[in-house]
C-alpha positions as CSV (number, residue, x, y, z in Angstrom):
1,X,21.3,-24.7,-17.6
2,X,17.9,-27.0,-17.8
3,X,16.8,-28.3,-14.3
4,X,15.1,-32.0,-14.2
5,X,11.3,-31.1,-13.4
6,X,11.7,-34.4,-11.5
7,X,14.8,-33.3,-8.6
8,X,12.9,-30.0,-8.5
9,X,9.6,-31.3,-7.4
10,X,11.5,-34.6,-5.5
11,X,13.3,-31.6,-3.8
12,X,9.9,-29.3,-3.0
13,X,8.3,-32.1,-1.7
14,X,10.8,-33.5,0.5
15,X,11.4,-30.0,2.1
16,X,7.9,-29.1,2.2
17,X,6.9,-32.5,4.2
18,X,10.0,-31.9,6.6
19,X,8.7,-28.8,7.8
20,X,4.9,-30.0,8.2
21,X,5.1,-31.8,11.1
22,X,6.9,-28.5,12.8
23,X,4.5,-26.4,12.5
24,X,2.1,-25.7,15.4
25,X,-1.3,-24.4,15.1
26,X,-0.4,-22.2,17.8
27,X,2.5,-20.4,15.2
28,X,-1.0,-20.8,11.9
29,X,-2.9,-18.4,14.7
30,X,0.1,-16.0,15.1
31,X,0.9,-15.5,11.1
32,X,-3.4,-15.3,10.6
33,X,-3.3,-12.4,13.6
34,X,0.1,-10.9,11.9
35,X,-1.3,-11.0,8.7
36,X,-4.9,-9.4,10.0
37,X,-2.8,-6.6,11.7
38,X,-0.4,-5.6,8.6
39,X,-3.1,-5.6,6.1
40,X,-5.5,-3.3,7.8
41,X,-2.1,-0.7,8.9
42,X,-1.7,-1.0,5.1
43,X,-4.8,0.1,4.4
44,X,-5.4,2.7,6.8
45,X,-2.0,4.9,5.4
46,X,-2.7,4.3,1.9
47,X,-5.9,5.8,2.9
48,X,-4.0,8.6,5.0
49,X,-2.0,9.2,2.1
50,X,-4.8,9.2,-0.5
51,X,-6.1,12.0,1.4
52,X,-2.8,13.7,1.6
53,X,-2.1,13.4,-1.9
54,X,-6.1,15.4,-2.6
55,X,-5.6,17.8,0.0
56,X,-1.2,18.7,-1.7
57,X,-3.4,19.2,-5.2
58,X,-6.0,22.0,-3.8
């Protein structure tokens, strides 16, 4: 099954600009601040788990 560039990109650009005008800059600071917080949790157990993983191999 091909799909027509055209109604694919018509389609991602219609949906794209309905949702713009929803989006409030008070929910662009909440995914920024969500996104802060989940990446440094991230990072602190794979560094937990880093030092796990060296301290199992002793």
């Amino acid at each position: 099954m091909t799909v027509n560039n055209h109604t694919f990109i018509g389609t991602v650009g219609g949906t794209f600009l309905s949702i713009v005008p929803n989006i409030r800059s008070e929910d662009i600071v909440k995914t920024v601040i969500l996104a802060t917080v989940g990446a440094i949790v991230i990072f602190m157990i794979s560094m937990m788990l880093k030092k796990l993983q060296k301290k199992h191999k002793k």
